[in-house]
Chimera marker file (.cmm) of the C-alpha trace (Angstrom):
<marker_set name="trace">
<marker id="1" x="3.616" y="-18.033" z="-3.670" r="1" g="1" b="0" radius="0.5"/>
<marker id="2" x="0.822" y="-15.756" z="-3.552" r="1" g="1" b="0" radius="0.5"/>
<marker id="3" x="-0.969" y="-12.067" z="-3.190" r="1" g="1" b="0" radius="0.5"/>
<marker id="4" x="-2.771" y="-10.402" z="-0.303" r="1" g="1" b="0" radius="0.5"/>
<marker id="5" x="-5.661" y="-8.577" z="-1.477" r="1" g="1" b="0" radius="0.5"/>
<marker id="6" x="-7.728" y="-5.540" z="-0.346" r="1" g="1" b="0" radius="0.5"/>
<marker id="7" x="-9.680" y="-3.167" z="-2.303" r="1" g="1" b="0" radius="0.5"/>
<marker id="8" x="-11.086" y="-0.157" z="-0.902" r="1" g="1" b="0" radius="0.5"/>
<marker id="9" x="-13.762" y="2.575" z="-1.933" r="1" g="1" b="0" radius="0.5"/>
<marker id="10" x="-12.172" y="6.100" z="-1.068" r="1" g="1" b="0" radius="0.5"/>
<marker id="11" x="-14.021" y="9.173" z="-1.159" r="1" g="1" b="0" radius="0.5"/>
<marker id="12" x="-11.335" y="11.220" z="-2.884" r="1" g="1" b="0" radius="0.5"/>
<marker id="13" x="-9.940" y="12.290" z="-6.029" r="1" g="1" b="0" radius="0.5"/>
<marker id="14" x="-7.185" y="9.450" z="-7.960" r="1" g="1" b="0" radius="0.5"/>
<marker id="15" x="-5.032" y="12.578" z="-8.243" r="1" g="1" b="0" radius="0.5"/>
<marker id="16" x="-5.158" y="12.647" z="-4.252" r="1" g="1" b="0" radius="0.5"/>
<marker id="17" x="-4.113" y="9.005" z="-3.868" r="1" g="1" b="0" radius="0.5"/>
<marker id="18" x="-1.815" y="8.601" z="-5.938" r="1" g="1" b="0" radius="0.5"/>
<marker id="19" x="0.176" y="11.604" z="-4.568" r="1" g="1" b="0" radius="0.5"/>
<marker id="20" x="-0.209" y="9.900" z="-1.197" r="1" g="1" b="0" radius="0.5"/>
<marker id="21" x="1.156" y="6.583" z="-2.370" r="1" g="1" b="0" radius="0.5"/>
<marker id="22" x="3.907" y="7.514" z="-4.955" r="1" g="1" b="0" radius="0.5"/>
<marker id="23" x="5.728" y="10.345" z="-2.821" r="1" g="1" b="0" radius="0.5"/>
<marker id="24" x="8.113" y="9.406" z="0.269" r="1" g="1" b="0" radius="0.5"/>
<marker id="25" x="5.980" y="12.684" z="2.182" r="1" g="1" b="0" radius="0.5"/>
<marker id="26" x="2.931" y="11.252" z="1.034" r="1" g="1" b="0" radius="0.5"/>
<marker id="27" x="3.332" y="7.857" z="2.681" r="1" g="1" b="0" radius="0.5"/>
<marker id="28" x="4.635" y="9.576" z="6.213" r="1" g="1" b="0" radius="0.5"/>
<marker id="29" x="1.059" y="10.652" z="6.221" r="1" g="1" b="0" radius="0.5"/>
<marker id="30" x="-0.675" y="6.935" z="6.555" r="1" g="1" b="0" radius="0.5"/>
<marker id="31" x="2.257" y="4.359" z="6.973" r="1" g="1" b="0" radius="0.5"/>
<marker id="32" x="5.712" y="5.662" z="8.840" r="1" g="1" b="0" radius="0.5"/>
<marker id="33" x="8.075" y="8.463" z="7.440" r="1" g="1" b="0" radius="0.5"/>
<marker id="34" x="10.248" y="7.712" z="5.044" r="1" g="1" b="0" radius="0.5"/>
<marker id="35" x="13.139" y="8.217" z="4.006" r="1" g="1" b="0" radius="0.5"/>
<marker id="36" x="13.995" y="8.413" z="0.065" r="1" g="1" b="0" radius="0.5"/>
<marker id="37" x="17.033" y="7.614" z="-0.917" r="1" g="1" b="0" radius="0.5"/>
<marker id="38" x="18.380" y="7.881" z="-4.496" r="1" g="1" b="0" radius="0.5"/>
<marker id="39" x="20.265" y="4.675" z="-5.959" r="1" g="1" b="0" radius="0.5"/>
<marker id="40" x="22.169" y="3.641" z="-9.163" r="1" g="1" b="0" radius="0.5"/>
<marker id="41" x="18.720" y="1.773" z="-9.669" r="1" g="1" b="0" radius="0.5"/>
<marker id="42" x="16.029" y="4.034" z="-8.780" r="1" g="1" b="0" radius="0.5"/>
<marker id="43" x="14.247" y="5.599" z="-5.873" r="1" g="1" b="0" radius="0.5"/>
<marker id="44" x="14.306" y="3.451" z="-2.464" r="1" g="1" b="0" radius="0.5"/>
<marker id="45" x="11.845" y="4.354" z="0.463" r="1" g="1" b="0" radius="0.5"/>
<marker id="46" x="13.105" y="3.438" z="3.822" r="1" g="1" b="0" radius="0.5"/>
<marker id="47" x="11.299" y="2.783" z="6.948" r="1" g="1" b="0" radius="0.5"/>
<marker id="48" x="12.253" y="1.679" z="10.397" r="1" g="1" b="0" radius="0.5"/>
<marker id="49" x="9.330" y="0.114" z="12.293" r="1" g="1" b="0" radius="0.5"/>
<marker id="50" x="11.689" y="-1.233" z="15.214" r="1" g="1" b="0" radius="0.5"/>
<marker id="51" x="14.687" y="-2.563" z="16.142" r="1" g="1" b="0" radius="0.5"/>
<marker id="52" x="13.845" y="-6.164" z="16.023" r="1" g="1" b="0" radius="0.5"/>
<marker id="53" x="12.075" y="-5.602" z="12.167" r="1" g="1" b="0" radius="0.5"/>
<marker id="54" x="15.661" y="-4.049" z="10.223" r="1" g="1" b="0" radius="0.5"/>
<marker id="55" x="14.715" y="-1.358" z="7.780" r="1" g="1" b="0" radius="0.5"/>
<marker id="56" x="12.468" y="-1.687" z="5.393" r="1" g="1" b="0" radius="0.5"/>
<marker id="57" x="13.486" y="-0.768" z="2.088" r="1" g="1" b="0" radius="0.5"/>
<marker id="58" x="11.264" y="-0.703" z="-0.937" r="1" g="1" b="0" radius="0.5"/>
<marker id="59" x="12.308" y="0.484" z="-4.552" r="1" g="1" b="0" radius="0.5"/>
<marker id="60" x="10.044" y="2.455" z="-6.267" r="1" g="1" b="0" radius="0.5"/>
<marker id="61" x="9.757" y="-0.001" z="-9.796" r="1" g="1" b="0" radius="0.5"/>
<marker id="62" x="6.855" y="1.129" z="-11.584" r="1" g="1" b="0" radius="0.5"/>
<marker id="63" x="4.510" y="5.047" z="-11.446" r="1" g="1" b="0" radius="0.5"/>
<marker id="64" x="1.842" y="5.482" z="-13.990" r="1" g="1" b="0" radius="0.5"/>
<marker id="65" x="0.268" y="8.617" z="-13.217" r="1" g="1" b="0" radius="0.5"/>
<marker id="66" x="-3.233" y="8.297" z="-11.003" r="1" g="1" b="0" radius="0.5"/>
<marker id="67" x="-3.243" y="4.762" z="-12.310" r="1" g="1" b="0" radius="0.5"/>
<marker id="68" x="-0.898" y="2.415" z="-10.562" r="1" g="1" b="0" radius="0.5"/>
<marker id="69" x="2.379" y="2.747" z="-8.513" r="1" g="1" b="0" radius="0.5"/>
<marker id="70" x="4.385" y="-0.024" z="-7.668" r="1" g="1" b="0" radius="0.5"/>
<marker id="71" x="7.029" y="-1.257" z="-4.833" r="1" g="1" b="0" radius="0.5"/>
<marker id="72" x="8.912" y="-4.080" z="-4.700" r="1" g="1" b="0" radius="0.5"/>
<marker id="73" x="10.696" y="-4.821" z="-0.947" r="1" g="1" b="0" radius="0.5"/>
<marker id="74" x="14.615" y="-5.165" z="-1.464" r="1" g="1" b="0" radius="0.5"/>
<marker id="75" x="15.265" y="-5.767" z="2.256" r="1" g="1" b="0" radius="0.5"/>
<marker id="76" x="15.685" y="-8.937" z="4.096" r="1" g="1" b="0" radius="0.5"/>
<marker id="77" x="14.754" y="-9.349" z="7.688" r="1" g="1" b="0" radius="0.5"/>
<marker id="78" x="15.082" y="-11.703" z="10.613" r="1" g="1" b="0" radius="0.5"/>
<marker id="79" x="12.831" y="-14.874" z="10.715" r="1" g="1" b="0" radius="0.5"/>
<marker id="80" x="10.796" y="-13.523" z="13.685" r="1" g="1" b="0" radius="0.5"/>
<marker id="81" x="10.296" y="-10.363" z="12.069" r="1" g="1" b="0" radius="0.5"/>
<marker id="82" x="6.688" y="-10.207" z="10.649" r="1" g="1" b="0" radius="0.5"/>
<marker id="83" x="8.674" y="-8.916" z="7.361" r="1" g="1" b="0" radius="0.5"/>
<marker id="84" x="10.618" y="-12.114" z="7.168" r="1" g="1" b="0" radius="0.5"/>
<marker id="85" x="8.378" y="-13.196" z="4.074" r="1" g="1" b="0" radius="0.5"/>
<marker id="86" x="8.614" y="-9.399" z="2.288" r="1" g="1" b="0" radius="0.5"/>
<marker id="87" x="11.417" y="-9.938" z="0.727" r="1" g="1" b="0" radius="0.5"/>
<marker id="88" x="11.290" y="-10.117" z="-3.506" r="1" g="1" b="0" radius="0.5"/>
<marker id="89" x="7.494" y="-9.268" z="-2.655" r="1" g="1" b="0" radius="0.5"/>
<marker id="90" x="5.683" y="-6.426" z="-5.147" r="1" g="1" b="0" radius="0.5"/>
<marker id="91" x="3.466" y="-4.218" z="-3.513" r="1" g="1" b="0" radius="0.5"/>
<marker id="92" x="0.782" y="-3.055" z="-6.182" r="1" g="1" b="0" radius="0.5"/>
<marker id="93" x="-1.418" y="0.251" z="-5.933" r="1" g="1" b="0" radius="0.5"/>
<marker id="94" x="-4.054" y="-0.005" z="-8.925" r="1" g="1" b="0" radius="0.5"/>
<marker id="95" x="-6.716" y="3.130" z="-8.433" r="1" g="1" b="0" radius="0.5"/>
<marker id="96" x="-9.584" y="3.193" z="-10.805" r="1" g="1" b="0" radius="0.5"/>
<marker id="97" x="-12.634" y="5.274" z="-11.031" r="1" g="1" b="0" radius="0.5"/>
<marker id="98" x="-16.352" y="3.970" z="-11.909" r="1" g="1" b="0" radius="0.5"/>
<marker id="99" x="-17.944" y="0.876" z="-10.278" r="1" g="1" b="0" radius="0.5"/>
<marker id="100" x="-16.443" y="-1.894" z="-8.286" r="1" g="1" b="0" radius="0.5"/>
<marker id="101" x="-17.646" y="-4.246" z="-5.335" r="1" g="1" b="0" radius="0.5"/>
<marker id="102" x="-15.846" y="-1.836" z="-3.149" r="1" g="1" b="0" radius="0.5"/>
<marker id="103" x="-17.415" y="1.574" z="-4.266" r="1" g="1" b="0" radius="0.5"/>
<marker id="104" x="-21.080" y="-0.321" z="-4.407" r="1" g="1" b="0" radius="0.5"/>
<marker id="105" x="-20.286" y="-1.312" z="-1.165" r="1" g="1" b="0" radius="0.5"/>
<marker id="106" x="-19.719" y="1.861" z="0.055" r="1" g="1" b="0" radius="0.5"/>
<marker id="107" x="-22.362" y="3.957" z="-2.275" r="1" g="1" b="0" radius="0.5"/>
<marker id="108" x="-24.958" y="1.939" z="0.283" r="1" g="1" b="0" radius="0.5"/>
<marker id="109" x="-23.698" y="4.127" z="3.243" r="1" g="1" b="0" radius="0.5"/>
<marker id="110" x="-22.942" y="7.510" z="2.193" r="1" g="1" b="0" radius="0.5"/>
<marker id="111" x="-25.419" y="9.826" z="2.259" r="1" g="1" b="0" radius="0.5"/>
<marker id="112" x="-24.430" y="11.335" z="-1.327" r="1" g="1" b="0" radius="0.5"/>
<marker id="113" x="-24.799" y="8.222" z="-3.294" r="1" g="1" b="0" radius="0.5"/>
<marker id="114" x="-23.346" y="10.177" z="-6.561" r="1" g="1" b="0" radius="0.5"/>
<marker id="115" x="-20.045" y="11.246" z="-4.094" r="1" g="1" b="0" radius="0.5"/>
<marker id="116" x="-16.670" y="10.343" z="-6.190" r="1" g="1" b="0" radius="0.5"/>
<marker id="117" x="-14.883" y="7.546" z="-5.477" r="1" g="1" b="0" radius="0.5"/>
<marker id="118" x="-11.855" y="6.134" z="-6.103" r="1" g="1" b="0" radius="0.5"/>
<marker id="119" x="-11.073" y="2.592" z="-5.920" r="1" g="1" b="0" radius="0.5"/>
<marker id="120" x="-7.983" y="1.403" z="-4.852" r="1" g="1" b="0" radius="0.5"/>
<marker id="121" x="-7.072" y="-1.906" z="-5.409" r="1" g="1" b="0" radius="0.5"/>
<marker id="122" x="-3.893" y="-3.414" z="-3.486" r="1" g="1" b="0" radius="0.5"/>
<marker id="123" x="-1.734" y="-6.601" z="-4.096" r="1" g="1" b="0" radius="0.5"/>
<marker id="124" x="1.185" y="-7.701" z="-2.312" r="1" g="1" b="0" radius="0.5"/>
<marker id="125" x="2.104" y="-10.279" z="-4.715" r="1" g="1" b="0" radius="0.5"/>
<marker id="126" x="4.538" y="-13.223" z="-4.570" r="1" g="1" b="0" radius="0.5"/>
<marker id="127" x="3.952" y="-13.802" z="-0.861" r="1" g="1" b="0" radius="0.5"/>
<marker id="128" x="4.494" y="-17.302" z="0.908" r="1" g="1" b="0" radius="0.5"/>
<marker id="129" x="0.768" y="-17.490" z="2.405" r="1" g="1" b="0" radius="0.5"/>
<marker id="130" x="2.022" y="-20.007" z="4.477" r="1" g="1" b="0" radius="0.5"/>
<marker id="131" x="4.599" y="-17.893" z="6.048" r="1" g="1" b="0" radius="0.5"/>
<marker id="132" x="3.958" y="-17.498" z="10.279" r="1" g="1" b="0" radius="0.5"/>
<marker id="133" x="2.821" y="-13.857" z="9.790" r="1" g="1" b="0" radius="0.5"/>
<marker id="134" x="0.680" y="-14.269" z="6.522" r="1" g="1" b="0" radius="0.5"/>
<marker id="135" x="-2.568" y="-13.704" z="8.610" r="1" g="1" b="0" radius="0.5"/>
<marker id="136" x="-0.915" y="-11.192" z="10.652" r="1" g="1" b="0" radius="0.5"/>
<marker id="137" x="0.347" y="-9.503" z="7.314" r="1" g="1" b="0" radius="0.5"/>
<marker id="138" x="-2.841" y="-9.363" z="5.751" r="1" g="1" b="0" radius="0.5"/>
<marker id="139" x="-4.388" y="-7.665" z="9.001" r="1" g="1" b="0" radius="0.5"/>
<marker id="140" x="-1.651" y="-5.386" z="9.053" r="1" g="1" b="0" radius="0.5"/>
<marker id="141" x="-2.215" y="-4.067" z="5.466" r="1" g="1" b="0" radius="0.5"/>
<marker id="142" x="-5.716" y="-3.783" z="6.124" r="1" g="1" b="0" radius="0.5"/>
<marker id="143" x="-5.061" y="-1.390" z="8.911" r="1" g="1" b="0" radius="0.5"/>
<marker id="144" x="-2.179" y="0.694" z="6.958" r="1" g="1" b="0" radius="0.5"/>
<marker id="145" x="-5.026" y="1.110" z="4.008" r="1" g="1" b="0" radius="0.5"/>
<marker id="146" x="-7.829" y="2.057" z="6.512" r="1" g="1" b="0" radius="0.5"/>
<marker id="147" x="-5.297" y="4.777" z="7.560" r="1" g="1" b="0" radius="0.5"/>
<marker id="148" x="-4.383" y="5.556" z="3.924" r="1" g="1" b="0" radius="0.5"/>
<marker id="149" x="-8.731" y="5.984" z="3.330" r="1" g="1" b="0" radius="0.5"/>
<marker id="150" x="-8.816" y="8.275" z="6.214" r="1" g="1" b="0" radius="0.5"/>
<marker id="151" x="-6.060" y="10.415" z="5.405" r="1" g="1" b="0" radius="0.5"/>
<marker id="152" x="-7.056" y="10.939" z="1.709" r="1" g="1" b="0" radius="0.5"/>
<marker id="153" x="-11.029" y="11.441" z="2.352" r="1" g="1" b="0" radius="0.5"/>
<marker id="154" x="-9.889" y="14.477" z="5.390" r="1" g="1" b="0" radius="0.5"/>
<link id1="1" id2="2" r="1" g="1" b="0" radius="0.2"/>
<link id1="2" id2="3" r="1" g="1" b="0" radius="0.2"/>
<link id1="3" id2="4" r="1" g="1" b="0" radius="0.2"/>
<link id1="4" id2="5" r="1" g="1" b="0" radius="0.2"/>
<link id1="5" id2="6" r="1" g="1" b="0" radius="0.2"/>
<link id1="6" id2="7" r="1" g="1" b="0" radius="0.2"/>
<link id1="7" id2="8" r="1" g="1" b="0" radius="0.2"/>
<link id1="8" id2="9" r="1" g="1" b="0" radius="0.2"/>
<link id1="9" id2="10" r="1" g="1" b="0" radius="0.2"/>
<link id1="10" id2="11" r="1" g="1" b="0" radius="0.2"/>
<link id1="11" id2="12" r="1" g="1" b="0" radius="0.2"/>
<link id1="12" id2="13" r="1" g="1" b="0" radius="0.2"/>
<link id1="13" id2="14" r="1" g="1" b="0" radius="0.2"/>
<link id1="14" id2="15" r="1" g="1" b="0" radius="0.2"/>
<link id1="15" id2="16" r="1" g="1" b="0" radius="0.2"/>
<link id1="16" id2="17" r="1" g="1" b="0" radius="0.2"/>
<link id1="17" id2="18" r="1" g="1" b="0" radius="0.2"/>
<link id1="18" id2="19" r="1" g="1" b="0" radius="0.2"/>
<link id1="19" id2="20" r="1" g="1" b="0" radius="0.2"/>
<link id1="20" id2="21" r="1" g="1" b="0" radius="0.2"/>
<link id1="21" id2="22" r="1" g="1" b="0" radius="0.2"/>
<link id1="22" id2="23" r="1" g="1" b="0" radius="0.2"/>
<link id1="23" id2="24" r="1" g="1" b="0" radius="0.2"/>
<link id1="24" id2="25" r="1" g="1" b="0" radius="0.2"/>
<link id1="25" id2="26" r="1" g="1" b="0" radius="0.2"/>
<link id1="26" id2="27" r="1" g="1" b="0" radius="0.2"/>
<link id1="27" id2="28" r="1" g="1" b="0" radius="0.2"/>
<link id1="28" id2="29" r="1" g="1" b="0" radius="0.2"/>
<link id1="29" id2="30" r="1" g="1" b="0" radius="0.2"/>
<link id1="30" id2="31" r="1" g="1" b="0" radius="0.2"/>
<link id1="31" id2="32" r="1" g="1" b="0" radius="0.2"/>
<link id1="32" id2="33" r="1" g="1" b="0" radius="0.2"/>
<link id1="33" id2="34" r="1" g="1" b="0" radius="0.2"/>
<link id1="34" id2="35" r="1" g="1" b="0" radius="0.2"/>
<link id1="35" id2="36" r="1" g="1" b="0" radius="0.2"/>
<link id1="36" id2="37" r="1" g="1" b="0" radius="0.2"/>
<link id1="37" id2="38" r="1" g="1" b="0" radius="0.2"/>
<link id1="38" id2="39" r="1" g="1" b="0" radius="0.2"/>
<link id1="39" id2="40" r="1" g="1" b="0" radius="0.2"/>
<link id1="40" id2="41" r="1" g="1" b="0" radius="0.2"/>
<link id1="41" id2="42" r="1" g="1" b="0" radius="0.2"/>
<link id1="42" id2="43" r="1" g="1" b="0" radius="0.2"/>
<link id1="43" id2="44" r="1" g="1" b="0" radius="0.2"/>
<link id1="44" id2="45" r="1" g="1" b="0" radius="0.2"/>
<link id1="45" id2="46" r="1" g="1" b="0" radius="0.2"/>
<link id1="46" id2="47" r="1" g="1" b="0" radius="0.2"/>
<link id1="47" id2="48" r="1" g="1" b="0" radius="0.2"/>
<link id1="48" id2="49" r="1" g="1" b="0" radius="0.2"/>
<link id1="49" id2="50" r="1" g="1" b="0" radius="0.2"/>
<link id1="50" id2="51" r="1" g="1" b="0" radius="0.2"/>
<link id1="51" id2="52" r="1" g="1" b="0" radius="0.2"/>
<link id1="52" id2="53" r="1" g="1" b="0" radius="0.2"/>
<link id1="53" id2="54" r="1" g="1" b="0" radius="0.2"/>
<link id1="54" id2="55" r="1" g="1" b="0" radius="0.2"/>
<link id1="55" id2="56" r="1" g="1" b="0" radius="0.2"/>
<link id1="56" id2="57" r="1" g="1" b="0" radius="0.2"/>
<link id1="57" id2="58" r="1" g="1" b="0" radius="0.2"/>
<link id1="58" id2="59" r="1" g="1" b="0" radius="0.2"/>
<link id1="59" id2="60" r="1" g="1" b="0" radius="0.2"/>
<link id1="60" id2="61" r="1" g="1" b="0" radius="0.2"/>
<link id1="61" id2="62" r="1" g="1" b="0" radius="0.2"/>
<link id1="62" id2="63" r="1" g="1" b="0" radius="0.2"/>
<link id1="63" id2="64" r="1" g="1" b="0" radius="0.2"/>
<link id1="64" id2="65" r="1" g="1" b="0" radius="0.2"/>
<link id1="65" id2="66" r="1" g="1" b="0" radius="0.2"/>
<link id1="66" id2="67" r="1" g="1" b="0" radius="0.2"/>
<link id1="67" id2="68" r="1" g="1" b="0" radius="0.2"/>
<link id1="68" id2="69" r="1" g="1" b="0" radius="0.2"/>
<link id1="69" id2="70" r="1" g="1" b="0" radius="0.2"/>
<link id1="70" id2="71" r="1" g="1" b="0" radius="0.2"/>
<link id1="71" id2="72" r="1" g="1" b="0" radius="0.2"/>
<link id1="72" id2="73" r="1" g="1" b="0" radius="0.2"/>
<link id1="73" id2="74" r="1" g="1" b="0" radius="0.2"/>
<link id1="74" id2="75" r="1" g="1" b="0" radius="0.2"/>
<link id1="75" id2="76" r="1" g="1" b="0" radius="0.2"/>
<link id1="76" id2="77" r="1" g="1" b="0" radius="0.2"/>
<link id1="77" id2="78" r="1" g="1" b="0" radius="0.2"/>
<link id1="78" id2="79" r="1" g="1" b="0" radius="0.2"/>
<link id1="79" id2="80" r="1" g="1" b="0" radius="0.2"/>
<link id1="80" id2="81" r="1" g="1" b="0" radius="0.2"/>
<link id1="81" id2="82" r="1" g="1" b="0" radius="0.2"/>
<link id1="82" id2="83" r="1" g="1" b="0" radius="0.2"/>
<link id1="83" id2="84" r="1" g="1" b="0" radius="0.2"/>
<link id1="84" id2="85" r="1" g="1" b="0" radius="0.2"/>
<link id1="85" id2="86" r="1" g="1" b="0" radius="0.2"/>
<link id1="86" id2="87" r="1" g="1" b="0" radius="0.2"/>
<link id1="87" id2="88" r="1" g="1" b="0" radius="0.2"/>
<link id1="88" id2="89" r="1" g="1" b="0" radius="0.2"/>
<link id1="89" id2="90" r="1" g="1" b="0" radius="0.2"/>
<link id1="90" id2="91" r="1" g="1" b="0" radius="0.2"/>
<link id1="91" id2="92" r="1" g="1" b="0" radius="0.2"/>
<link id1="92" id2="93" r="1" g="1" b="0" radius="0.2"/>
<link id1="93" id2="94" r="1" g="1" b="0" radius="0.2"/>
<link id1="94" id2="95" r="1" g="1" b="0" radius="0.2"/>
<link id1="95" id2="96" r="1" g="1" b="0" radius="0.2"/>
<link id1="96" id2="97" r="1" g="1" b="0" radius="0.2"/>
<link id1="97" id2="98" r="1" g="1" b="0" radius="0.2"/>
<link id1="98" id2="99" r="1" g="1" b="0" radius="0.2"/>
<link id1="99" id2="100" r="1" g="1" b="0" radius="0.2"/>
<link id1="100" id2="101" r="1" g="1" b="0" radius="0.2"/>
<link id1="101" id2="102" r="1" g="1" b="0" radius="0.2"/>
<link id1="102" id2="103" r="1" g="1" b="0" radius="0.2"/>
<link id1="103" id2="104" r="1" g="1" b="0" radius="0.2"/>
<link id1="104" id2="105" r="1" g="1" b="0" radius="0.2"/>
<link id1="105" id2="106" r="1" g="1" b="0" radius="0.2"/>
<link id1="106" id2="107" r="1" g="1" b="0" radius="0.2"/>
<link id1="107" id2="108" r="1" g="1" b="0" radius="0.2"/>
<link id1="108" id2="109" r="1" g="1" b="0" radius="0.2"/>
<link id1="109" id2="110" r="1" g="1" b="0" radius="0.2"/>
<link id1="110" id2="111" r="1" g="1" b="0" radius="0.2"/>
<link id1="111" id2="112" r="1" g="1" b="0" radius="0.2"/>
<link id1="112" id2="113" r="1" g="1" b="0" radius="0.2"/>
<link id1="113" id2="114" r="1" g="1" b="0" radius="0.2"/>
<link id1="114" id2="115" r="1" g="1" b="0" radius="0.2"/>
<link id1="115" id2="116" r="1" g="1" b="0" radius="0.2"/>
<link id1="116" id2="117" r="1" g="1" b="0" radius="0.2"/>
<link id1="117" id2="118" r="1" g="1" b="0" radius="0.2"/>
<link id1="118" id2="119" r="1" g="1" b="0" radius="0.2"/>
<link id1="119" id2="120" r="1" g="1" b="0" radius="0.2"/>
<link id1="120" id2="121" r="1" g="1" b="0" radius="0.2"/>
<link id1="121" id2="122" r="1" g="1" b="0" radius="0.2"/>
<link id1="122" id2="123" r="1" g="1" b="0" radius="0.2"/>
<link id1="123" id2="124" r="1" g="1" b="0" radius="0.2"/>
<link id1="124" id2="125" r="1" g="1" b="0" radius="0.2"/>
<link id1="125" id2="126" r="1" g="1" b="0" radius="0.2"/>
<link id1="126" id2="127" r="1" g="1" b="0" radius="0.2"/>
<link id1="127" id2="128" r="1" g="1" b="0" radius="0.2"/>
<link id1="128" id2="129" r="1" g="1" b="0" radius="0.2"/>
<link id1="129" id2="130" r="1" g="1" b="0" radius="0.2"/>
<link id1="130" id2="131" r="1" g="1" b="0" radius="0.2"/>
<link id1="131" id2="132" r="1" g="1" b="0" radius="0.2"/>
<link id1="132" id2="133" r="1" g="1" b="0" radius="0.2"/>
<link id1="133" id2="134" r="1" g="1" b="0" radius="0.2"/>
<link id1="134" id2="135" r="1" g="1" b="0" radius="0.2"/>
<link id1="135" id2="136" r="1" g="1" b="0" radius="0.2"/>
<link id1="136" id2="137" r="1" g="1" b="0" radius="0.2"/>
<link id1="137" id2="138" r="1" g="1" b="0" radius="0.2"/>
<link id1="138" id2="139" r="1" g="1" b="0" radius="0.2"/>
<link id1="139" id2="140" r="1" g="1" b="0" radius="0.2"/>
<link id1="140" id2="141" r="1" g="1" b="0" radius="0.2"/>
<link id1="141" id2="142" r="1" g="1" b="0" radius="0.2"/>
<link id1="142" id2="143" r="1" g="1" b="0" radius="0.2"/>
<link id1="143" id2="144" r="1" g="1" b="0" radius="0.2"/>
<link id1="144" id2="145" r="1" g="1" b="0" radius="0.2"/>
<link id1="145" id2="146" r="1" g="1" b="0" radius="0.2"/>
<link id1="146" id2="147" r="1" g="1" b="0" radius="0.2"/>
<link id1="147" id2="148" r="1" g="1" b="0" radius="0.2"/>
<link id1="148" id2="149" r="1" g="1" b="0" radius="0.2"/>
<link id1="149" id2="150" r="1" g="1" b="0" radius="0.2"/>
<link id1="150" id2="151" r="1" g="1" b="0" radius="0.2"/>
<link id1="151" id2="152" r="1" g="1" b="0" radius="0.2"/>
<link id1="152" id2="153" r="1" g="1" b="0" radius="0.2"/>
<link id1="153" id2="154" r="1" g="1" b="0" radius="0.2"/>
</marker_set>
């Protein structure tokens, strides 16, 4: 098994991102609407991105305040489903402020160089990179955060 990384400079507050990540309204904005459901073991977030995918359901299983929120996927989903490998997966939000490869990356092309940013790095641990979709997955993610960025820095 292993984790799909991305990390991302974001020209917004951690307060901002976090809300965005850890709230079932906040994620409508940048991934699909959710739906929260309440659980004998904790908040769920439920998604369905189509008919032949099955609902996606991810418990809420870790929030530390502007610091980290984390998901882990407790749906299963047909083989031919690019979710087929979610399943037991952790999906990891880590936002930090001060300098990273991502923010000195991005310093280069703003034209404030002392703007704030936020850097959000994102795991989706315990993957099977040699699952079908595992290059699709990682594309897909990449998208999802670009939309996450754009959201957060309007």
């Amino acid at each position: 098994m292993g984790t799909i990384y991305h990390q991302l400079a974001i020209k917004a507050p951690r307060a901002k991102l976090y809300a965005a990540i850890a709230t079932p309204q906040g994620v409508g904005t940048w991934w699909d609407q959710q739906t929260a459901v309440q659980t004998s073991d904790g908040l769920v977030l439920e998604h369905n991105p189509g008919p032949s995918h099955g609902v996606v359901r991810l418990k809420l299983a870790k929030l530390i305040p502007d610091t980290r929120i984390e998901w882990v996927c407790i749906s299963t989903h047909p083989e031919d489903s690019p979710a087929s490998a979610w399943t037991g997966t952790h999906f990891i939000f880590d936002l930090s402020e001060g300098e990273s490869a991502a923010s000195t990356a991005e310093r280069a092309s703003l034209p404030d160089p002392d703007a704030r940013l936020t850097t959000l790095d994102f795991r989706q641990t315990g993957y099977d990179l040699d699952s079908r979709y595992a290059g699709f997955n990682n594309h897909a993610w990449g998208q999802v955060l670009s939309n996450l960025k754009r959201v957060c820095e309007s």
